[in-house]
N, C-alpha and C positions, 0 to 999 in steps of 0.2 A: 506527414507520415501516414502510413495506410493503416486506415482500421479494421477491425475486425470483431463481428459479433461474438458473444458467448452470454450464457446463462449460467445462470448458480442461484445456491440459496443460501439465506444469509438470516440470520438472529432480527426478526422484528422489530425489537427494539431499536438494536441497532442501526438497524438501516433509516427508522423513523428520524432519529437524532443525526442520522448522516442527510439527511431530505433537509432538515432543519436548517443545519450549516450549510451546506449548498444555500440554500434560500437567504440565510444569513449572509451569505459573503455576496449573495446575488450574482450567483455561476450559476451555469450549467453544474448537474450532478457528475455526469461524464467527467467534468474538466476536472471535478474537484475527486471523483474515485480516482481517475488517472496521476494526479498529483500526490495522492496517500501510497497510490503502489509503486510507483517512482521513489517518494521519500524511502518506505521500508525496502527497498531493495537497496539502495543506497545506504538505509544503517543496517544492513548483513553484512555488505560488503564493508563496512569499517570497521564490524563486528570482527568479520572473518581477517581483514587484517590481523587486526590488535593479536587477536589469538595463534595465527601465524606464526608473530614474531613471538610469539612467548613458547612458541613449540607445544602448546597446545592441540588436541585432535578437533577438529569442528564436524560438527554434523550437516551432512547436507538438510534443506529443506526442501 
């Protein structure tokens, strides 16, 4: 799959403890940000089901 740079900024802490697990699982950081934003797009979208079926309004994000 093709990649693509971008930049952002992100809570220190946060990101220290994201460096941490990365290092803990012994990944790359890449692999292991890309696998977090995969997962949460994946629970919106079974989010955005569920709500669907209840005729529920959902909010884009």
């Amino acid at each position: 799959m093709k990649k693509k740079m971008f930049t952002n900024q992100i809570n220190a802490d946060l990101l220290k403890n994201f460096k941490k697990l990365a290092i803990d699982l012994e990944r790359p950081i890449n692999d292991v940000l890309e696998e977090a934003m995969s997962n949460l797009l994946k629970n919106y979208e079974k989010s955005k089901s569920k709500k669907d079926n209840s005729s529920s309004p959902v909010l884009p994000f």
